[in-house]
C-alpha positions as CSV (number, residue, x, y, z in Angstrom):
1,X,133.9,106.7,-24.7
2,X,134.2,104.0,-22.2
3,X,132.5,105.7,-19.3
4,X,129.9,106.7,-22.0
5,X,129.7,102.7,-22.1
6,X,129.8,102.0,-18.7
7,X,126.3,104.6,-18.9
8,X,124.6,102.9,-21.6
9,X,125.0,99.4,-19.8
10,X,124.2,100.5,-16.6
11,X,121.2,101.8,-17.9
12,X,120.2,98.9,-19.9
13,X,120.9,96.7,-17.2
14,X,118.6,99.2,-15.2
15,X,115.9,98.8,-17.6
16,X,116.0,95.4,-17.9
17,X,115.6,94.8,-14.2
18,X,112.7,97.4,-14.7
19,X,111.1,95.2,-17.0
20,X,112.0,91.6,-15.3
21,X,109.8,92.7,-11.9
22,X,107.1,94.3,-13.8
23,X,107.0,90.6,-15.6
24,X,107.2,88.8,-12.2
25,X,104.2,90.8,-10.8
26,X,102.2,91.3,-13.9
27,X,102.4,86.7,-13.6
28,X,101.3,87.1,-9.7
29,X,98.6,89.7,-10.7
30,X,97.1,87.3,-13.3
31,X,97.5,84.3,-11.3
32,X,96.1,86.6,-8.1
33,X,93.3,87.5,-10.8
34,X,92.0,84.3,-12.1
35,X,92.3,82.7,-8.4
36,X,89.8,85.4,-7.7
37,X,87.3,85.3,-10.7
38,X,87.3,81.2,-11.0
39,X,85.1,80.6,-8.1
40,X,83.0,83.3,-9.1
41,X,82.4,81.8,-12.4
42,X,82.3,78.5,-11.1
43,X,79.4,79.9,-8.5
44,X,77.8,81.3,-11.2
45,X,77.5,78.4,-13.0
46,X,76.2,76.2,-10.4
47,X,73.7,79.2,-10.1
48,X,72.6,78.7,-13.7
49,X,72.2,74.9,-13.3
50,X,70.3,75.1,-9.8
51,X,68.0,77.7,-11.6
52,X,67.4,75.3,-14.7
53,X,66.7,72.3,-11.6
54,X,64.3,74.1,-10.4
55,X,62.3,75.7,-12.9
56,X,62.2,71.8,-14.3
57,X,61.2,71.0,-11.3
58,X,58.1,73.2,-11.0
59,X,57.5,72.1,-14.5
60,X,57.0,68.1,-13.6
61,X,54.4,69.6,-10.7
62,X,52.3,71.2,-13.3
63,X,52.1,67.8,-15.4
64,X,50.6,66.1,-12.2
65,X,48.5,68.7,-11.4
66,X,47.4,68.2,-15.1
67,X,46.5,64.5,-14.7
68,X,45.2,64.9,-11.5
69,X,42.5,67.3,-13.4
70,X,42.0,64.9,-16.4
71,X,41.9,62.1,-15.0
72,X,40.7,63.3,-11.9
73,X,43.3,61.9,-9.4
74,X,46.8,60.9,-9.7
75,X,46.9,56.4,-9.2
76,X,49.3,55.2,-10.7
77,X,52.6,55.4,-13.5
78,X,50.9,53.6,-16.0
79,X,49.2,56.9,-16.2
80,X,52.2,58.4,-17.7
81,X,53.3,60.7,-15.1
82,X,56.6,58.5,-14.6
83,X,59.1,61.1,-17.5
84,X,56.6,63.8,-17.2
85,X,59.1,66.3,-19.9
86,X,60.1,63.2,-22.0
87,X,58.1,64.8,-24.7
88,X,60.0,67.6,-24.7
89,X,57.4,69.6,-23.8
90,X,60.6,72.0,-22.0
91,X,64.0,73.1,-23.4
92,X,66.5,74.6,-21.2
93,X,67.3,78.3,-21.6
94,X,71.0,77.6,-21.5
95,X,71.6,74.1,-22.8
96,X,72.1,71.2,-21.8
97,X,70.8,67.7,-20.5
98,X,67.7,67.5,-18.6
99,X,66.3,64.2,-16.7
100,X,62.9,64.4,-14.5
101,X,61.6,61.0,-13.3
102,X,58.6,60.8,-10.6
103,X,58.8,57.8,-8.5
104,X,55.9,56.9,-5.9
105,X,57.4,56.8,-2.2
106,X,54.3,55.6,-0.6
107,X,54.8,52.1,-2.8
108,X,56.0,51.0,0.4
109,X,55.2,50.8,4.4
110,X,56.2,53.7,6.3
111,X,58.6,52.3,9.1
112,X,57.4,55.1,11.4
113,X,53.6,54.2,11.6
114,X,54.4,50.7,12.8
115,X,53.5,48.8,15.5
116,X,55.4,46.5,17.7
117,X,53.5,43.7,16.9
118,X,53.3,44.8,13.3
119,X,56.9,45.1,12.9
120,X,57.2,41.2,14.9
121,X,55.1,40.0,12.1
122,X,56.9,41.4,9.3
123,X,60.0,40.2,10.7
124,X,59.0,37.2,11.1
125,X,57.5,36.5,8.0
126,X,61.5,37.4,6.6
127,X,62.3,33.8,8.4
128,X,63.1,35.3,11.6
129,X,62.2,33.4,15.3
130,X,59.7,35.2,17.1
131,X,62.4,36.1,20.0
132,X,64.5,37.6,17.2
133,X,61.6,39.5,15.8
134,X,60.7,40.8,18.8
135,X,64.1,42.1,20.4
136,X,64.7,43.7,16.2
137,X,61.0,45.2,16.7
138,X,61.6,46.4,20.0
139,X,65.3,48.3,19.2
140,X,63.9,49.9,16.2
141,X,61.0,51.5,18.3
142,X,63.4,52.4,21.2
143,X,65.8,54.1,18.8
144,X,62.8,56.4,17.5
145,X,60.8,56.6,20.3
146,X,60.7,60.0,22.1
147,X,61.6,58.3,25.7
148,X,64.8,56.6,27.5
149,X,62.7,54.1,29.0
150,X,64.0,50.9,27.3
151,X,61.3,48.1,25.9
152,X,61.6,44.6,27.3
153,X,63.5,43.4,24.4
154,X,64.8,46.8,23.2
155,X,67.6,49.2,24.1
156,X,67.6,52.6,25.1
157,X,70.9,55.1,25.6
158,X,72.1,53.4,28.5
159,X,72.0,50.4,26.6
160,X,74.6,51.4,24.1
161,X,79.4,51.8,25.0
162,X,80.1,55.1,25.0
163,X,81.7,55.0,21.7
164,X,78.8,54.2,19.6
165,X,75.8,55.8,18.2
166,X,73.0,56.2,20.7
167,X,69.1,56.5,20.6
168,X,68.6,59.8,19.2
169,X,64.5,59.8,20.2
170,X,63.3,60.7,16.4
171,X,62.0,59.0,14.1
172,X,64.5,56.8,11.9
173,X,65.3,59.1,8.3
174,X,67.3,57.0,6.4
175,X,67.2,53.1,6.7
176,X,71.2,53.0,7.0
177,X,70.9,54.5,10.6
178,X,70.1,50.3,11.4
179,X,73.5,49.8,10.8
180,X,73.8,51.5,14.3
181,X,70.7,50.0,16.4
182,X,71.9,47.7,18.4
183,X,71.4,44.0,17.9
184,X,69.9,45.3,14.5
185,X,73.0,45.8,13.2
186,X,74.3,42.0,13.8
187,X,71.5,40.9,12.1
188,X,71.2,43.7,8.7
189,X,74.7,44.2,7.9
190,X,77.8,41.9,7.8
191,X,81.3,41.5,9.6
192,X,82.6,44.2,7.4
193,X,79.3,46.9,8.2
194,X,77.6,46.3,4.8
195,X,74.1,45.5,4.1
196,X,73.1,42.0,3.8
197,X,70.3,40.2,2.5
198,X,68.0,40.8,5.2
199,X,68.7,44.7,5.3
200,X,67.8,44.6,0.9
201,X,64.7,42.7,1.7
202,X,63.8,44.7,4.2
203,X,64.8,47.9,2.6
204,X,62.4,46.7,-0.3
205,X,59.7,46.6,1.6
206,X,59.5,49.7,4.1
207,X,60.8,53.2,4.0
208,X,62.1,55.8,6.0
209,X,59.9,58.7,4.7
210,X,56.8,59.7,6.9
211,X,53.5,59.7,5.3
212,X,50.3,57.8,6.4
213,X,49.0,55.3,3.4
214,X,50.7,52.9,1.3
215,X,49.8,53.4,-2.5
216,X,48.3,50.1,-3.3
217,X,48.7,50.7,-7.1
218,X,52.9,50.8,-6.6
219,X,52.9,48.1,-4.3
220,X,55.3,45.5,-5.2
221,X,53.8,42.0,-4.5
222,X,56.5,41.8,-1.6
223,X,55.0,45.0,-0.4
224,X,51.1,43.5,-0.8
225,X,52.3,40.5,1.3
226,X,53.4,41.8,4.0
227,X,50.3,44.1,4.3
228,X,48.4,40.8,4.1
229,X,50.4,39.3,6.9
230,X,50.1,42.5,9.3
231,X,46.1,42.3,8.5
232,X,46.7,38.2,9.3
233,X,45.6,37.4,6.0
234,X,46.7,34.8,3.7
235,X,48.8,36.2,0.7
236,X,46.6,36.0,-2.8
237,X,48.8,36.3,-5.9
238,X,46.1,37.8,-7.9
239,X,45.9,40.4,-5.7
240,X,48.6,42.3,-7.5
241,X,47.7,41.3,-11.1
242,X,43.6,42.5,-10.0
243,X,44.9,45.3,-9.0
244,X,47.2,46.4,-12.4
245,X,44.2,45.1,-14.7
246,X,45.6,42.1,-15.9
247,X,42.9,40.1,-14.7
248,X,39.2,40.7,-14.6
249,X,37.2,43.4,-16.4
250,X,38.3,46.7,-17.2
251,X,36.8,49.7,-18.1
252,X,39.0,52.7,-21.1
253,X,41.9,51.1,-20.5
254,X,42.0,51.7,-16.6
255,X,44.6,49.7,-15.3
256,X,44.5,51.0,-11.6
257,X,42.1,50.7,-9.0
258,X,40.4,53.9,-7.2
259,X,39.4,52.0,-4.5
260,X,39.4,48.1,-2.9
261,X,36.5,47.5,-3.9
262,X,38.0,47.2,-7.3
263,X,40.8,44.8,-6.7
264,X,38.0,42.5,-5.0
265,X,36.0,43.1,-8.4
266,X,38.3,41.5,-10.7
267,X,39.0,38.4,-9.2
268,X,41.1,39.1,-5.5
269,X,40.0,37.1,-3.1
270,X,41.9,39.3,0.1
271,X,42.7,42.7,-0.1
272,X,44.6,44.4,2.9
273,X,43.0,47.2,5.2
274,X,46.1,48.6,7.0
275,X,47.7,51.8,6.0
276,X,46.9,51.6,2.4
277,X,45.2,53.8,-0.1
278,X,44.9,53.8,-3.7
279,X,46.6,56.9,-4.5
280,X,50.5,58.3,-3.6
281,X,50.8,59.2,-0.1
282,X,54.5,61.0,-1.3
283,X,56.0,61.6,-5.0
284,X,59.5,61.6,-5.3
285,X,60.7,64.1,-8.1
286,X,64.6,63.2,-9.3
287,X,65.8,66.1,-11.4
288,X,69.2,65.6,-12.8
289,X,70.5,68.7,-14.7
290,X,73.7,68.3,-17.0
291,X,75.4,71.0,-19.2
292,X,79.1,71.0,-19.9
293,X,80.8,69.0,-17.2
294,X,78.6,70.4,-14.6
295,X,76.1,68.2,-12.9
296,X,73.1,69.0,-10.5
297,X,70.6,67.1,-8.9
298,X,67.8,68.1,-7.2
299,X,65.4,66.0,-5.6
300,X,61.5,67.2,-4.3
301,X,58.9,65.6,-2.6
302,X,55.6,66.6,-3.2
303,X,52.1,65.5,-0.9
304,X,48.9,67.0,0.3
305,X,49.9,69.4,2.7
306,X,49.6,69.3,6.0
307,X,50.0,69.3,9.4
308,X,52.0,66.3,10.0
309,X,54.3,67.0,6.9
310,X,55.0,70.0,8.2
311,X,56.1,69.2,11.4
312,X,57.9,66.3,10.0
313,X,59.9,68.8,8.1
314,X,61.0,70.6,11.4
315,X,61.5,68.0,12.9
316,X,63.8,66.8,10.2
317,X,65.4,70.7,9.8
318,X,66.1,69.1,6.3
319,X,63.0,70.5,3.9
320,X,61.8,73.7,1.5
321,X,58.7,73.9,3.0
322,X,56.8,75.8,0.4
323,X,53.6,77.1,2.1
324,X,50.6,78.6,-0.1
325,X,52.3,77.2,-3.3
326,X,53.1,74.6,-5.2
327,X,56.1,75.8,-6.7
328,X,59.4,75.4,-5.4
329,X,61.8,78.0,-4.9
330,X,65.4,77.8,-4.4
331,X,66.8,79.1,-1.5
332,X,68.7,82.7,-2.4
333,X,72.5,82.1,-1.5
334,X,74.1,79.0,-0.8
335,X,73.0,78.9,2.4
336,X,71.6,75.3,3.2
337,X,72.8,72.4,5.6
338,X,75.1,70.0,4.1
339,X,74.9,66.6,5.3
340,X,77.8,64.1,5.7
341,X,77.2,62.7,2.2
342,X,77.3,65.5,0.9
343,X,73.3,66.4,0.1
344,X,72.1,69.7,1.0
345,X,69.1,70.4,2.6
346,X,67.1,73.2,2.6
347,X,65.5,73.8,6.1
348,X,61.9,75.7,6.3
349,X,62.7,78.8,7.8
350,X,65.2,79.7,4.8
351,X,63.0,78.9,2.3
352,X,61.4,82.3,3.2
353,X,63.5,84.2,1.8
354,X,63.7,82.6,-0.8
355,X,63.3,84.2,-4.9
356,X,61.2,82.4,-7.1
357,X,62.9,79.6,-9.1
358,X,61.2,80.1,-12.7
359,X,62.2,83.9,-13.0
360,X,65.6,83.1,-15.4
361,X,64.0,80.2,-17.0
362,X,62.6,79.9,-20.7
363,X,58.9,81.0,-21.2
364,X,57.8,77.3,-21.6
365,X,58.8,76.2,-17.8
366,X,57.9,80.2,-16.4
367,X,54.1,79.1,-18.2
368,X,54.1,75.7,-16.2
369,X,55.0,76.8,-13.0
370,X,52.0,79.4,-13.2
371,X,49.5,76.8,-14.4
372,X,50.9,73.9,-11.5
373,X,50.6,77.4,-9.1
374,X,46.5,77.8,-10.2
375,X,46.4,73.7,-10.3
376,X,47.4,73.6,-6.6
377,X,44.7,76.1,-6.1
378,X,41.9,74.5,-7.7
379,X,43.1,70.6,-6.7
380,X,44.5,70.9,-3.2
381,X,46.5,71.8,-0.9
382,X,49.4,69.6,-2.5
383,X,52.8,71.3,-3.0
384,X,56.6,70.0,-2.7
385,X,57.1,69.6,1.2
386,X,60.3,68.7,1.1
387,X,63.8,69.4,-1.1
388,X,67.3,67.7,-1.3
389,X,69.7,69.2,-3.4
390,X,73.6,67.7,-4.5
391,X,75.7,70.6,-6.4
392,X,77.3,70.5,-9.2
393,X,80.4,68.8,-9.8
């Protein structure tokens, strides 16, 4: 009877070891399993919400192609291009939050189709001495220039310690590469490296993005000054309220101008002649899509297509050059360059293999891609030209 014990035990004992491994590797093959499957379904997910950015995106193109066939041109926000889906005009397919907001880049000067002497005068009308002015001028253009032959005033690579940031003979993409022109940099940003009051005011009148005319209809008065002082013209307040209708005559409620003329019209005595226009030069479209606690934001730019854009984009190996079309497409993958702040962007030669954005989206956006896609057609050669993308997080 006692060995018959001794049995029993031993075999129970046997069992139970059985049972306590299969539990210890039935824990590592769950843990094993959802270590494997979460960043699939987290992939998946910021699949679905790229998808859902980009069909809305295509979407906001068809409503300016719309207004650019009713009313003939696209001039200015008070058309009511600014929310183009506010009326709900799309629902996404999955869910969720959806902001699209249109903001017109050419509102200010392009930095990269100034001259030295404009760039002197803008500087110093901002309270600068001409000698400052011209030394800030001066770096700026040596920084973007495609040479290593320094300016009188400027500095060129052998200009700058070892240690620091040096000309890198392209145009300037972002306005916070001035924290690292030298001399530039004493005078834009404090002890500390942040912006100061010079780099906001500056920042509020020019912009990094490379396109020809400013849009006088966005102009900000700071904006119309300045392109009053590089014409050497004297600033006329009612140059900005001529130009948004608010004084003189206007005709259905048309509170734009479509040409200078215009302004002059209804009461502006000066009206500058300098890289402006009356229509956007470049469209920023901001699409921010939100569902659950996922978050992405997607960001086009949309122009007349060209030559210049395109070589811009090259240049910049940062854009979704979409050629023949209108409608963006996201890139297939997640293959895109990731920049130090964490945007991605798409360069051109990916964007050819690329699959078309609208093809998991509700019927609604599928319907105003198509119609931005025979828009385009009929009213241009305009299409997005450029894309910067943030995941979601």
């Amino acid at each position: 009877m006692k060995i018959c014990g001794h049995r029993r035990a031993s075999a129970l004992a046997f069992v139970l070891g059985i049972v306590f491994i299969a539990s210890i590797l039935s824990v590592y093959l769950i843990e094993y399993s959802v270590a494997e499957l979460k960043p699939r379904a987290s992939s998946a997910y910021e699949r679905s919400l790229r998808m859902d950015a980009y069909s809305a995106l295509n979407a906001a193109v068809a409503v300016l192609e719309e207004y650019y066939e009713i009313d003939g041109g696209i001039y200015a926000a008070s058309q009511g291009w600014e929310y183009p889906l506010a009326d709900g005009r799309v629902e996404l397919p999955r869910g969720g939050e959806m902001q699209v907001k249109i903001t017109d880049e050419s509102s200010k000067i392009p930095l990269s189709k100034l001259t030295s002497e404009e760039l002197v005068s803008i500087f110093e009308e901002m309270q600068f001495s001409t000698s400052i002015a011209q030394t800030l001028a001066e770096c700026i253009l040596d920084w973007s220039d495609s040479d290593d032959s320094a300016r009188l005033n400027g500095a060129e690579r052998d200009d700058y310690d070892d240690d620091e940031a040096f000309p890198p003979n392209r145009a300037i993409r972002n306005l916070s590469e001035l924290k690292y022109i030298k001399n530039v940099r004493d005078y834009f940003f404090d002890e500390n490296g942040l912006p100061n009051e010079y780099y906001k005011a500056f920042s509020e009148i020019v912009s990094a993005e490379d396109f020809d005319k400013v849009n006088l209809n966005s102009a900000s008065p700071q904006v119309l000054n300045m392109l009053l002082v590089i014409d050497g013209k004297t600033y006329d307040p009612a140059l900005y309220d001529a130009i948004r209708g608010k004084i003189g005559s206007i005709e259905d409620g048309i509170v734009w101008i479509k040409n200078s003329t215009e302004a002059l019209n209804r009461g502006a005595s000066e009206v500058p002649s300098k890289h402006v226009g009356c229509q956007p030069a470049l469209l920023k479209i901001e699409v921010t899509i939100k569902r659950g606690s996922g978050e992405y934001y997607l960001c086009g730019y949309y122009a007349e297509d060209s030559e210049d854009s395109s070589s811009q984009s090259k240049d910049k190996n940062s854009s979704n050059s979409q050629s023949g079309s209108s409608v963006a497409k996201p890139p297939s993958g997640n293959s895109a360059n990731t920049s130090n702040d964490g945007k991605r962007e798409n360069s051109a030669a990916k964007s050819e293999k690329t699959s078309n954005a609208s093809s998991n989206s509700s019927k609604t956006t599928a319907s105003l891609a198509k119609s931005s896609k025979s828009a385009s057609n009929k009213g241009g050669n305009r299409k997005i030209i450029k894309i910067v993308e943030r995941g979601s997080r």
